[in-house]
N, C-alpha and C positions, 0 to 999 in steps of 0.2 A: 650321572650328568643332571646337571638342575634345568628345569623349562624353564623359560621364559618367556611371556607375553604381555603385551600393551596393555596395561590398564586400565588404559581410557577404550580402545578400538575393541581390543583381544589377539590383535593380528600375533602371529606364531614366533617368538626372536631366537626362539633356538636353534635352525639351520645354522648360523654360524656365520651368514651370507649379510643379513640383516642389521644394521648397525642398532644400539640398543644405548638410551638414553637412560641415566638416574636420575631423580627430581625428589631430595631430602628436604623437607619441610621441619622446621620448628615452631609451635604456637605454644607459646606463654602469655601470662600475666604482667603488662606494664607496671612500673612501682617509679613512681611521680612522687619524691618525698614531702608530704603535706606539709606548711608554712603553720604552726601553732603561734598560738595568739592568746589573751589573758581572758577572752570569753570564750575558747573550748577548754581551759582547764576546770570551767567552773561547770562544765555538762555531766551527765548523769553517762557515761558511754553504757555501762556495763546496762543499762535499762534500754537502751537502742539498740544493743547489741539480741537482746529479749527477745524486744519485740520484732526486732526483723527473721530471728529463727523462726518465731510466731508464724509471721507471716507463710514465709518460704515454706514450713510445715501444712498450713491450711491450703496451700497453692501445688502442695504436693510438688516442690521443687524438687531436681537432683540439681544440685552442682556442677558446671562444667567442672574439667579437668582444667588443673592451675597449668599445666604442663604437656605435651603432646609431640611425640617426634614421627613422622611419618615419612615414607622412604615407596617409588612410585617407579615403575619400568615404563618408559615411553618407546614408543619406535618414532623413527624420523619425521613422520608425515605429523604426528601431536605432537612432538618437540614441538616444532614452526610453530603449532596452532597456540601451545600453551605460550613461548615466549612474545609474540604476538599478543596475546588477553591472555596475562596469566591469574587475574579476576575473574574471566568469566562476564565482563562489563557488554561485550557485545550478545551474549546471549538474556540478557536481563531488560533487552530492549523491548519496546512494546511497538508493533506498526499497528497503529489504528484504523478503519477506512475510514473516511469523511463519508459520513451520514447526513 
């Protein structure tokens, strides 16, 4: 028998009692087909292309991933909360005091 628990909580959903949400995510790379024109055929690309590994090297970049599918057990009480802000938009809030 497989466990299952909340991912967000931890709460226990394997009793069988417990209703048990899935929340499958896809994150990709947008591809916006760029408008070419008679002054970027005249660019150097393969020299841009250089220098931005350049860069991304001395920055010691990695790469996000172009592609991502991730798959999430919720239990009822973080359903509500994730379809409600499923950004997370009210936690990134800031209350300041007046000083």
């Amino acid at each position: 028998m497989k466990h299952y628990s909340c991912d967000l909580c931890g709460k226990d959903l394997a009793d069988g009692l417990a209703a048990r949400f899935v929340l499958q995510m896809e994150v990709f790379a947008a591809h916006d087909p760029a408008e070419i024109n008679e002054c970027d055929l005249g660019d150097d690309h393969l020299e841009e292309m250089g220098q931005l590994l350049r860069e991304a090297e001395e920055m010691d970049l990695e790469p996000a991933p172009a592609f991502k599918k991730m798959r999430f057990d919720m239990c009822p009480s973080c359903h509500r909360k994730f379809l409600a802000d499923p950004l997370s938009r009210e936690a990134q809030k800031f209350d300041f005091s007046e000083n």
